[in-house]
C-alpha positions as CSV (number, residue, x, y, z in Angstrom):
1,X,23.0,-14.9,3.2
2,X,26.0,-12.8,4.3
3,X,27.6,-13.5,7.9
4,X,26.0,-9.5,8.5
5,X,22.8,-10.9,8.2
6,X,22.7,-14.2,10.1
7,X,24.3,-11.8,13.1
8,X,21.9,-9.2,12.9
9,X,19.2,-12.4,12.1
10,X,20.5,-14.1,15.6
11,X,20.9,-11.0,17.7
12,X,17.2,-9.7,17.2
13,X,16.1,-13.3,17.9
14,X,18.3,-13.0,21.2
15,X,16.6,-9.8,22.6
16,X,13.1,-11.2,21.4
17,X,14.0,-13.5,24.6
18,X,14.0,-10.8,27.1
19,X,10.5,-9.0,25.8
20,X,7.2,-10.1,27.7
21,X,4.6,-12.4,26.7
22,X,2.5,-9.4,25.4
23,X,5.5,-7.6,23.8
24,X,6.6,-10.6,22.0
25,X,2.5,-11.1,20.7
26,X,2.8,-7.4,20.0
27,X,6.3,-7.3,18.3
28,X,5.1,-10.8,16.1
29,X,1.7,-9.3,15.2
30,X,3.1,-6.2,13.8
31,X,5.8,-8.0,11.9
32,X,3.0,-10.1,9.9
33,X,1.4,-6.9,8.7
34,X,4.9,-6.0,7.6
35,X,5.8,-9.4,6.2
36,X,2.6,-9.1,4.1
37,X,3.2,-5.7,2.8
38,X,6.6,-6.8,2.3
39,X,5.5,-9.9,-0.4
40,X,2.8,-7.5,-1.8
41,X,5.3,-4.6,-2.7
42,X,7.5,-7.4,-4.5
43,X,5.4,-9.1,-6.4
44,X,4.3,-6.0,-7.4
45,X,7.1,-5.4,-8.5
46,X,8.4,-8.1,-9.2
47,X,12.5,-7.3,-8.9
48,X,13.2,-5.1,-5.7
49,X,16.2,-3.5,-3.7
50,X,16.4,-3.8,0.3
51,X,17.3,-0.3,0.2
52,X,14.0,0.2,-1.6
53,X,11.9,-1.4,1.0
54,X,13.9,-0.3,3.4
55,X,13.1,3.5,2.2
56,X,9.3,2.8,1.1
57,X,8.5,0.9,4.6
58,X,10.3,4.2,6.7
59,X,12.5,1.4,8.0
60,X,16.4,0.6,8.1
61,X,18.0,-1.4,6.0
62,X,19.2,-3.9,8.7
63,X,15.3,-4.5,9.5
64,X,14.1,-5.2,5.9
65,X,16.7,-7.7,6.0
66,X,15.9,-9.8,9.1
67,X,12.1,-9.5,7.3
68,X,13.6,-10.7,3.7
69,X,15.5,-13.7,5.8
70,X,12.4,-14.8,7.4
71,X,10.1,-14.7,4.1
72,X,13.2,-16.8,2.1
73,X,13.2,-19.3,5.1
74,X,9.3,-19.4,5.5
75,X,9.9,-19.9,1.7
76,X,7.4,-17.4,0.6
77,X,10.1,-15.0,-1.4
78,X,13.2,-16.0,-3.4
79,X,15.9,-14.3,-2.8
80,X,19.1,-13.9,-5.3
81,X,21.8,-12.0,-4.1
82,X,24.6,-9.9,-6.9
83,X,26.8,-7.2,-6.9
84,X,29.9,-6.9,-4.7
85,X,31.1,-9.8,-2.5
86,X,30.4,-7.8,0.8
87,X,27.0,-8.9,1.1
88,X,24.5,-6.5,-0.5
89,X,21.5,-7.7,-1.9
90,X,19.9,-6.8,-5.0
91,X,17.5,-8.3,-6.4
92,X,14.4,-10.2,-5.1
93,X,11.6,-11.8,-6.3
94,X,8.0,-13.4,-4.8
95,X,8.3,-17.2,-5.4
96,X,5.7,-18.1,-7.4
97,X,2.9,-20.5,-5.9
């Protein structure tokens, strides 16, 4: 992943540490709905754009990211990134079980 990413990966998780006990169960709750959508939308799919999800999920593109980061790192999605060398990423897949 792109130094962008891992920033914007790190700086959420650093204001998650200022949220209450109930936001935090709140704020995880409703990213596990998403996180699900998320893998059902790819492997519908099969090949996907963040821009895509970002656009089908009525959610910016920095946020799909930090959601596509925790799916590769929960290993649940594979991720393979192409294109320019300034960090987009185009192409994902669900990892197969």
């Amino acid at each position: 992943m792109s130094k962008e990413v891992l920033s914007a990966i790190n700086h959420s998780y650093e204001l998650a540490s200022y949220a209450t006990p109930e936001l935090r169960g709140l704020f995880n709750d409703w990213l596990g709905e998403i996180e699900l959508r998320v893998i059902d939308f790819v492997g519908e799919r099969n090949r996907v754009d963040p821009r895509e999800l970002a656009s089908h999920f009525n959610l910016t593109t920095e946020s799909i990211i930090f959601v596509l980061g925790k799916l590769v790192r929960e290993g649940k999605i594979n991720m393979e990134a192409k294109g320019k060398p300034t960090g987009n990423i185009h192409l994902l897949r669900r990892k197969k079980l």
